[in-house]
N, C-alpha and C positions, 0 to 999 in steps of 0.2 A: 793295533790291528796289524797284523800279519797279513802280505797278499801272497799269495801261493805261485809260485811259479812253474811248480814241478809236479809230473805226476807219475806212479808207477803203476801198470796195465796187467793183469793175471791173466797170461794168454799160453799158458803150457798144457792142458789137460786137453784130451780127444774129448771127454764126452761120451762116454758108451752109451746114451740112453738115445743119443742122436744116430744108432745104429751103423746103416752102412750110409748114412750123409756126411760120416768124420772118417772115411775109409782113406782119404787122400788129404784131408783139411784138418785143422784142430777145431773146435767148437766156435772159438771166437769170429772166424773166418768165415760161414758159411753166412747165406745173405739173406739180410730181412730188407723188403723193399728197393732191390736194385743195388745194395749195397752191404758188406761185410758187417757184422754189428761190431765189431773192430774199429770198423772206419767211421760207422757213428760213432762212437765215444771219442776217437781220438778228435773227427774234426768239432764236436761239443767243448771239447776240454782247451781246443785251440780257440774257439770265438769269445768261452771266459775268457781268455786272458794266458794260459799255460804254455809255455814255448820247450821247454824240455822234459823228453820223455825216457822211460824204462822199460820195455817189452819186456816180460820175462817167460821165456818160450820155452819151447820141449817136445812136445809131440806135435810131427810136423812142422818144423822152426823153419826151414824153408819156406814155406807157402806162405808165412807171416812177412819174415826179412824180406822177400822176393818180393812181395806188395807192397811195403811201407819203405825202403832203405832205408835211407839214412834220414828220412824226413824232409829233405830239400824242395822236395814238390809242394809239401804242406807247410812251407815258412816254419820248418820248424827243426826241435833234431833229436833223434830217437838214435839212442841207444839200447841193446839188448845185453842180456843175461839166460843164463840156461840151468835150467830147473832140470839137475841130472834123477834125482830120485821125488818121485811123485808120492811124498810123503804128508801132504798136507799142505794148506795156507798159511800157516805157524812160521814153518822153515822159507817158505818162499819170498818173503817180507825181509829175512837177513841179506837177501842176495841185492837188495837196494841199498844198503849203509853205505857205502863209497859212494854212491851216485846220489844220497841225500846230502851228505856231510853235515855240515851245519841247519840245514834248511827247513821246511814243514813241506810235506808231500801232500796231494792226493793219492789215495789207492783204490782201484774203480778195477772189478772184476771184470774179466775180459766177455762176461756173458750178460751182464744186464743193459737193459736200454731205458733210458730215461728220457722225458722229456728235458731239450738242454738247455731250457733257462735254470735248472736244476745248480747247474756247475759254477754257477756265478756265485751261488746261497756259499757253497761250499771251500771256495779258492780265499774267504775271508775269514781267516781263524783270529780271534780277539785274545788279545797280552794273558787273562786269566782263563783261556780253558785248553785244557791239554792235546784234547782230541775229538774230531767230530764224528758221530756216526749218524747215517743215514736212516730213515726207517720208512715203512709204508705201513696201511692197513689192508684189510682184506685178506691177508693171504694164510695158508696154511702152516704155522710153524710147525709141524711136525716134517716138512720139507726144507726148513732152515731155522733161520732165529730168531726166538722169544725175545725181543727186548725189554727187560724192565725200569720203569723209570719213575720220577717221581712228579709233585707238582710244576716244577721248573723245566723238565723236560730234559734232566739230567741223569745219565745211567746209574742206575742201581745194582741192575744183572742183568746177562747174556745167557741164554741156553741154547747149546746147539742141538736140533733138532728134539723138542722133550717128547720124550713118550706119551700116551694115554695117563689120566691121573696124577701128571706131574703138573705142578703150578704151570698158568698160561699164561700168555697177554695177548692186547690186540696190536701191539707195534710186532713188526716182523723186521728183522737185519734187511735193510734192502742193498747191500753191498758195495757202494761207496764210504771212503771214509777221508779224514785227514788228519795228521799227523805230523806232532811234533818230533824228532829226532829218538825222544825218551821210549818211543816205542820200542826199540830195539834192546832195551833194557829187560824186556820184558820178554820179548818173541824169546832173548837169549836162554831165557831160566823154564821155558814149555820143558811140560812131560807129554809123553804121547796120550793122545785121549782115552775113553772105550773103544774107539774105534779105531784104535792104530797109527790114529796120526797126531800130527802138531797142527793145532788149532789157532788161528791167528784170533778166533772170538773168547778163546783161554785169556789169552794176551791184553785185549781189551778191558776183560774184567778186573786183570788183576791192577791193569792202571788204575781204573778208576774204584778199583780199594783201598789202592793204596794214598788216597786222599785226592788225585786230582782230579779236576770235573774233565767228565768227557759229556758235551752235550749233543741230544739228537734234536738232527732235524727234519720236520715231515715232508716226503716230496710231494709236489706237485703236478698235475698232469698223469700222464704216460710212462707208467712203471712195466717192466717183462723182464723175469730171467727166461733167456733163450734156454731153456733145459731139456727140452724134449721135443719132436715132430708138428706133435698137435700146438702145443705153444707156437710153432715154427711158423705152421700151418695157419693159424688164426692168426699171427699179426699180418703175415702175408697177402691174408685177405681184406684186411683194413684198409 
């Protein structure tokens, strides 16, 4: 068993659907319950167990570094990287190879909130499995992603957002993951998708075709991607 000590943070993107609430802020930044959903993850990620961090920032990167420095406040130490062209989550995932080295990371999108006994499941990656992803139920895949898996609870396939008439499932990507180093083998060799970008759920699949198990796991609790106002809105009011 592998204990994780590293995690890297997807904190570059404004967020356009957050309108004029990302006018000054990047998405991750703006506050559910008194506080940054930034700041939940990061202090979750610190009570598992995780002491060094990756920010990897862009729009708006001041408003991030300016709130977190260097991590000293949080016993901890964050460093950053900068996502010049917002070309996907593909490419954003190479800008952590130095900062993994040898290691297995977490990688926890800068917009979802989980309940944080979640982090603990996650920071224990075992000798035989490559890489973990996260999933939930309920939610709408045609907003994200189809997880496929089988009796073991092991990935089959990924589809980033399917269209109508295309195969379903009831697992959706809930956006954490963990990873062995090997990932970067993979982010390396992306094409851009339909949609123009580099897909880090390209990436995932093709690990786990090419033989090694990437298993999910289901959370528990208190799932939100912060995506939108009304989301914003309703946890607010909880």
């Amino acid at each position: 068993m592998a204990r994780i000590d590293k995690a890297v943070l997807l904190a570059a993107g404004r967020g356009t659907r957050m309108r004029e609430l990302t006018v000054d802020l990047p998405k991750p930044m703006i506050e559910v319950r008194g506080k940054p959903v930034l700041q939940h993850i990061v202090e979750g990620l610190r009570e598992a167990g995780v002491r060094d961090f990756l920010i990897i920032v862009g729009y708006r990167a001041d408003a991030v570094q300016n709130f977190f420095g260097d991590g000293s406040r949080y016993n901890i130490e964050i460093q950053y990287a900068t996502q010049v062209v917002q070309d996907g989550t593909g490419r954003v995932v190479d800008l952590a190879r130095n900062f993994a080295g040898d290691s297995p990371f977490v990688l926890n999108y800068g917009d979802i909130l989980v309940d944080p006994a979640n982090y603990k499941r996650l920071i224990d990656l075992p000798h035989d499995i490559e890489a973990i992803i996260s999933v939930t139920r309920g939610e709408d895949v045609s907003k994200g992603g189809a997880v496929f898996l089988n009796d073991e609870m092991e990935l089959v396939d990924l589809r980033e957002k399917p269209k109508s008439g295309e195969a379903t499932s009831p697992w959706y990507n809930a956006g954490i993951y963990a990873f062995r180093p090997s990932i970067f083998d993979f982010t390396a060799k992306l094409k851009p998708s339909p949609r123009g970008e580099y897909e880090l759920t390209d990436a995932v699949r093709a690990l786990a075709h090419s033989g090694k198990k990437v298993q999910a796991i289901e959370l528990t609790g208190e799932w939100a991607d912060v995506r939108d106002p009304e989301i914003l809105a309703r946890l607010n009011q909880a």
